[in-house]
C-alpha positions, 0 to 999 in steps of 0.5 A: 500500500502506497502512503500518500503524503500531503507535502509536494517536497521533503527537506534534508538538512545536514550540518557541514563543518565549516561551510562559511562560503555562505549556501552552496549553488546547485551543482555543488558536492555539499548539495549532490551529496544531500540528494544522494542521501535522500536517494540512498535511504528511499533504495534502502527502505524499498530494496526488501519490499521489490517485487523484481528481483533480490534486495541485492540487486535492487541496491544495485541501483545506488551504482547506477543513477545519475544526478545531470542537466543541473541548473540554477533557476533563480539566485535570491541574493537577499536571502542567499537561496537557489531555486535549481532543477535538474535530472536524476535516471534511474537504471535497474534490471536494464530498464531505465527512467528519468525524472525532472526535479525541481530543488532549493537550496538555503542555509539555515543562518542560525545553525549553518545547516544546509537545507535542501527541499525537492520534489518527492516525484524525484524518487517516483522511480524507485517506487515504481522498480520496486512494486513493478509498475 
């Protein structure tokens, strides 16, 4: 059963010792990095529920993705915030699917955390690999 959640976007944050360059832009490794995390626990948590295949090769997913078309939207100088998209492709049992995702990227000035706030369709695929539809 698919729980369905009333936000349209989830956000990670992660505390990055020091990060005094200000919000890193959208194609930075602080950011990649962010998105990875949120990718690696979505194919973690599905990886004993797929319906096609071993969890081993279902994890095999996480050798296979790619984070490309990286662009920045919109800079907000005043309150140092990008609006970014960008394209994630998904490869498991040969079967390959992409997505356009949108992002933003902030820091919180009071504890120097970097948050980064996405579109859960860009984890659709995962879900759909793993129930198979």
């Amino acid at each position: 059963m698919q729980k369905k959640t009333s936000a349209s976007a989830l956000l990670i944050s992660v505390l990055l010792a020091g990060c005094a360059g200000g919000t890193p832009d959208c194609g930075d490794a602080d950011t990649l990095s962010i998105l990875d995390q949120a990718i690696e626990a979505e194919v973690e948590k599905y990886a004993s529920q797929t319906q096609r295949g071993t969890p081993e090769e279902f994890m095999g997913i996480l050798d296979t993705y790619e984070i490309s078309n990286i662009r920045t939207l919109d800079y907000d100088e005043a309150i140092d915030s990008y609006q970014c998209d960008a394209r994630v492709t998904y490869t498991y049992h040969d079967r390959e699917r992409s997505v356009d995702f949108t992002y933003r990227v902030d820091t919180d000035q009071a504890g120097g955390e970097v948050l980064v706030e996405y579109q859960n369709k860009m984890l659709t695929p995962i879900l759909g690999y793993a129930m198979g539809f």
